[in-house]
C-alpha positions as CSV (number, residue, x, y, z in Angstrom):
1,X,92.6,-34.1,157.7
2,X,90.6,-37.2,159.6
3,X,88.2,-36.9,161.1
4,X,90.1,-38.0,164.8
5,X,92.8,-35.1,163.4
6,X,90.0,-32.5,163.4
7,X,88.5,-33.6,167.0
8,X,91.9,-33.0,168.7
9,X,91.3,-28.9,168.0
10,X,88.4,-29.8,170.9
11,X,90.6,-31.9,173.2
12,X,89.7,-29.5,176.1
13,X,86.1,-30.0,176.0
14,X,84.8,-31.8,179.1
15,X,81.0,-32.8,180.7
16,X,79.9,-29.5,180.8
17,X,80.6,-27.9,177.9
18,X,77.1,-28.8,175.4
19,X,78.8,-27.7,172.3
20,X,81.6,-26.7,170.0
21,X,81.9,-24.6,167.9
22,X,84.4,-24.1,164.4
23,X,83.9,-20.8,163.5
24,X,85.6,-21.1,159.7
25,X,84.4,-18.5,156.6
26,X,85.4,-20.7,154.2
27,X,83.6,-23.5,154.8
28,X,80.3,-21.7,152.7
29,X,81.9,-21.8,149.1
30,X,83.3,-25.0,149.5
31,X,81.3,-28.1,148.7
32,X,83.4,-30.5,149.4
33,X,84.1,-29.1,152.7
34,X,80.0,-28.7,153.4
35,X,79.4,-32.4,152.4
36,X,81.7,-33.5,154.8
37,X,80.1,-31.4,157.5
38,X,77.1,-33.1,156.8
39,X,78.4,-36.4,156.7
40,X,80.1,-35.9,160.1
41,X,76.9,-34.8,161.9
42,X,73.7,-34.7,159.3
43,X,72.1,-32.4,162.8
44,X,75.0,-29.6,162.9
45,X,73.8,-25.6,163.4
46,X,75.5,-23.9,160.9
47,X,75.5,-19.6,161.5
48,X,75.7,-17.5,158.2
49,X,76.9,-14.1,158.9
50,X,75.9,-11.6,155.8
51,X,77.2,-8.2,154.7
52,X,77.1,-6.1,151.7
53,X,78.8,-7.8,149.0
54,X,81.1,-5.0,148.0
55,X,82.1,-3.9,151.4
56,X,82.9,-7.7,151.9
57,X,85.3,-8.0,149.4
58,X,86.9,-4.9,150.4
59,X,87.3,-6.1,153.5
60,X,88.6,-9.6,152.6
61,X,91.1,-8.2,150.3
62,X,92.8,-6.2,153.2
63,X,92.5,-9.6,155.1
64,X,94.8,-11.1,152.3
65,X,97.0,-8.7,152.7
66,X,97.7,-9.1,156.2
67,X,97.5,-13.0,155.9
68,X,100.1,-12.7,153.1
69,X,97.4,-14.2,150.8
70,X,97.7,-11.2,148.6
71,X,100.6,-9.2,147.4
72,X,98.9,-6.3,144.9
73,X,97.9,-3.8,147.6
74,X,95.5,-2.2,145.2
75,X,92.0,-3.8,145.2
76,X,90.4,-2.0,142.3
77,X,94.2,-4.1,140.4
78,X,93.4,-7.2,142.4
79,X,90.0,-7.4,141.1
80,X,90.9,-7.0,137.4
81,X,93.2,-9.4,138.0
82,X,91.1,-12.1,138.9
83,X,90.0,-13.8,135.3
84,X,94.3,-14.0,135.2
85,X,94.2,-15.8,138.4
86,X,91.7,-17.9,137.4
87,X,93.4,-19.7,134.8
88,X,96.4,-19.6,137.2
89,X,98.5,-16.8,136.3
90,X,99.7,-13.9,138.3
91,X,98.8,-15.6,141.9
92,X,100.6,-14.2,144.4
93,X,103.2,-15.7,145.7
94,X,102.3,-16.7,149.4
95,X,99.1,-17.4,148.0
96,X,97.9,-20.6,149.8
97,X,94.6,-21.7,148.0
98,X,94.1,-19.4,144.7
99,X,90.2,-19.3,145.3
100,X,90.8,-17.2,147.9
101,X,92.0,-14.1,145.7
102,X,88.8,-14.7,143.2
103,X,87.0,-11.8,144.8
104,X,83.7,-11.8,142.6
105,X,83.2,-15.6,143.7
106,X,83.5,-14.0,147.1
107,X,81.4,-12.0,146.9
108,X,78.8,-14.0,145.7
109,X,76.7,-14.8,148.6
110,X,73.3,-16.3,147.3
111,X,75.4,-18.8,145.2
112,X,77.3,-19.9,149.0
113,X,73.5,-19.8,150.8
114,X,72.1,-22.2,148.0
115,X,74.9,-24.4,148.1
116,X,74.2,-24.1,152.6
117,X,70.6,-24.6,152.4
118,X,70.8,-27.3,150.0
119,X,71.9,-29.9,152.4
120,X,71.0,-28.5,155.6
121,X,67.5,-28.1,156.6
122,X,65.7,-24.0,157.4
123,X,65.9,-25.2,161.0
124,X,69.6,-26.1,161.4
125,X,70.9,-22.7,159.1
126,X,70.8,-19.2,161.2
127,X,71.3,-16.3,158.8
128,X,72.7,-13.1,160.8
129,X,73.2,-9.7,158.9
130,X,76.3,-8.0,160.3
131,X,74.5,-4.8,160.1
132,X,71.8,-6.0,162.4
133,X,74.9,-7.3,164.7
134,X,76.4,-3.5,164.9
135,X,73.0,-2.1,165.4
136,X,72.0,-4.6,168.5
137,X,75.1,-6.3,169.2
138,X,73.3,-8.0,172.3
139,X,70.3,-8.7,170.9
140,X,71.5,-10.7,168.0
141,X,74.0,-12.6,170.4
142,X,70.6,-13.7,172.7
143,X,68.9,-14.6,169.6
144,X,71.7,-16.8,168.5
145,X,72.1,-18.5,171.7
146,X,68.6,-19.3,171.0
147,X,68.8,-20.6,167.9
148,X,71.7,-23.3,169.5
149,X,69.6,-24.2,172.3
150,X,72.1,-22.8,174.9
151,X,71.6,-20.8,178.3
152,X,70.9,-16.9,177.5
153,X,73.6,-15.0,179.3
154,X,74.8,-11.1,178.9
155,X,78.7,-10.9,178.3
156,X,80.4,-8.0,179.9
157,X,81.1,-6.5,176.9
158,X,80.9,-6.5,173.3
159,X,83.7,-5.4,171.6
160,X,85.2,-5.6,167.9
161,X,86.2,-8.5,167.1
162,X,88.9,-8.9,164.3
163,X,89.3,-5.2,163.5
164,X,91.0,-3.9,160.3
165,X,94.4,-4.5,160.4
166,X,98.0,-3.6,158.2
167,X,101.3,-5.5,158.2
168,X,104.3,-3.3,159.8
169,X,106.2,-6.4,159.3
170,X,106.2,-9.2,155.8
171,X,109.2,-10.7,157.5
172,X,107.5,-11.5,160.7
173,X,104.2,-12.9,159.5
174,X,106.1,-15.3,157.3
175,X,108.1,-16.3,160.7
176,X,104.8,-16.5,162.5
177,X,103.2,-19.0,159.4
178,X,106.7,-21.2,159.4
179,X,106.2,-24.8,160.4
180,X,108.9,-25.0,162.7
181,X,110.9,-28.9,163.6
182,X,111.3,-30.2,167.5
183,X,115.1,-28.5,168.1
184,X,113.6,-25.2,166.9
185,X,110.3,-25.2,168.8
186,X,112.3,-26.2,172.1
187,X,114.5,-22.9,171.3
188,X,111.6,-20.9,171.1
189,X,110.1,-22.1,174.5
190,X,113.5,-21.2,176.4
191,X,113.7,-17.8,174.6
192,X,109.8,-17.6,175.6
193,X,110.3,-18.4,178.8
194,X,113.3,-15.6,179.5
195,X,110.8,-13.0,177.7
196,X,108.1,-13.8,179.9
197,X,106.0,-14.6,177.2
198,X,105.1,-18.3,178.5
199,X,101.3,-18.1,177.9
200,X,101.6,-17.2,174.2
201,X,102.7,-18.9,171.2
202,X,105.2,-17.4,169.8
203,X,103.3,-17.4,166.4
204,X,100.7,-14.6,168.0
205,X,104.0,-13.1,169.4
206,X,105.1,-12.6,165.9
207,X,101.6,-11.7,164.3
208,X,100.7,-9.2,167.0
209,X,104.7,-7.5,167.1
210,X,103.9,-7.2,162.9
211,X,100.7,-5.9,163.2
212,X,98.9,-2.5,163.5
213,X,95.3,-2.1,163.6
214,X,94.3,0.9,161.2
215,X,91.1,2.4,159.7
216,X,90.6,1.4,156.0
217,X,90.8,3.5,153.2
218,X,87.0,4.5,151.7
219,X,87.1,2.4,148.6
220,X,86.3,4.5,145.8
221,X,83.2,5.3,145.1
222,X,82.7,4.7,141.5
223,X,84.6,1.5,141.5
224,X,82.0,0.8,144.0
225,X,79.2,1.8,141.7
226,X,81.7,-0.8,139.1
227,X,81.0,-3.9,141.9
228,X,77.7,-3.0,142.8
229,X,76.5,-3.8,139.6
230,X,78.3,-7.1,139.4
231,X,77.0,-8.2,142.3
232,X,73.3,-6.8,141.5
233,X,71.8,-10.1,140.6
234,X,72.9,-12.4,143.3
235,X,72.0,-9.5,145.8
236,X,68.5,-9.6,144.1
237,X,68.6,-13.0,144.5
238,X,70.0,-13.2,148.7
239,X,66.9,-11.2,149.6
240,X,64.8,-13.9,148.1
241,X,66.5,-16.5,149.9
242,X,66.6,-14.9,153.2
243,X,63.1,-13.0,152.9
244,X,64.8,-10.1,153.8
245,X,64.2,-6.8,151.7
246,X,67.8,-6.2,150.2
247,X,66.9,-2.3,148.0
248,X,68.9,-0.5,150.3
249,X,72.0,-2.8,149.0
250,X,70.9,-2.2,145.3
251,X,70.9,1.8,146.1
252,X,73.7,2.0,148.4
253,X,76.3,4.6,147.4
254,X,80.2,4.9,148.8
């Protein structure tokens, strides 16, 4: 999108607010995407959140799932089948960008902070551990606010945030991604409006009536063992990058 495309998602910004902020994963393993940042504001903050490698694709392949980015609901499958994917066979069908189901690049994190810290300056890159946000949830959130040169204020609460989730409904999270034309969207506002749901899009309607929020599974623990050691290297190489001692990642067991 433009640049003036990609402003109107702040249109409600006004005098008082200091700063926005886009608060998009992707972004990290995407140079082209990274480049532009920097060419749209050489001075921008950018916030890296860290976790274990193998608990991250874990996580982001149950994200897929729900997204309908993914359709093979076994990980320990979906990982094999990522050199397939690679050379473009056996995406699955919803699949929206096939990087996305190339879990090892995922999981990759040094490669992403190299690529980060190698247009942005030590000042303008905040590295957060998400293990260090569960353990002072408050704490890291002052330190953050900090680091952008905001106010320090406590928030009420601080509660999860984008919990695990499963699909009760395929059908309705397609309906909630449809691009929908003028005649259909005015439909929606009338049936909206004799719901009572005038203050939500019907999109989240759809999303929240198809979603359930559920523990995840314990991946297994010798698979684990399987991705630990493929991701041994680049966690070796994270802990130099960050100065952060990394051993209990290299010893961690599931």
């Amino acid at each position: 999108m433009s640049d003036d495309d990609y402003l109107k998602a702040f249109s409600g910004m006004t005098e008082v607010h200091r700063m926005s902020v886009d608060g998009s994963v992707l972004y990290m393993y995407s140079d082209v995407a990274l480049k532009r940042i920097h060419a749209f504001d050489p001075e921008a903050k950018i916030i890296v959140m860290l976790r274990h490698p193998v608990d991250l694709v874990y996580s982001w392949h149950s994200q897929l799932r729900w997204n309908l980015n993914e359709d093979e609901p076994s990980f320990e499958r979906a990982w094999a089948l990522c050199e397939d994917r690679a050379h473009g066979r056996n995406l699955p069908s919803g699949c929206e960008e096939p990087f996305v189901v190339q879990y090892g690049e995922i999981g990759l994190l040094a490669k992403s902070l190299k690529r980060i810290q190698g247009l942005f300056s030590d000042d303008q890159v905040k590295v957060v551990f998400m293990e260090d946000m569960k353990a002072d949830t408050a704490g890291v959130y002052q330190d953050i606010l900090t680091f952008l040169d905001v106010s320090q204020f406590e928030l009420p609460e601080y509660r999860t945030v984008n919990a695990n989730t499963e699909l009760r409904s395929r059908f309705l999270m397609r309906l909630g991604k449809m691009q929908l034309g003028g005649a259909s969207k005015k439909c929606l506002r009338w049936l909206k409006g004799l719901l009572g749901f005038q203050n939500m899009s019907f999109r989240r309607i759809l999303i929240n009536a198809s979603t359930v929020e559920t523990e995840r599974k314990p991946i297994n623990s010798a698979f684990a063992a399987e991705l630990l050691e493929y991701f041994r290297d680049d966690i070796t190489e994270l802990s130099e990058l960050t100065g952060r001692n990394l051993d209990h990642w290299l010893h961690k067991v599931w």
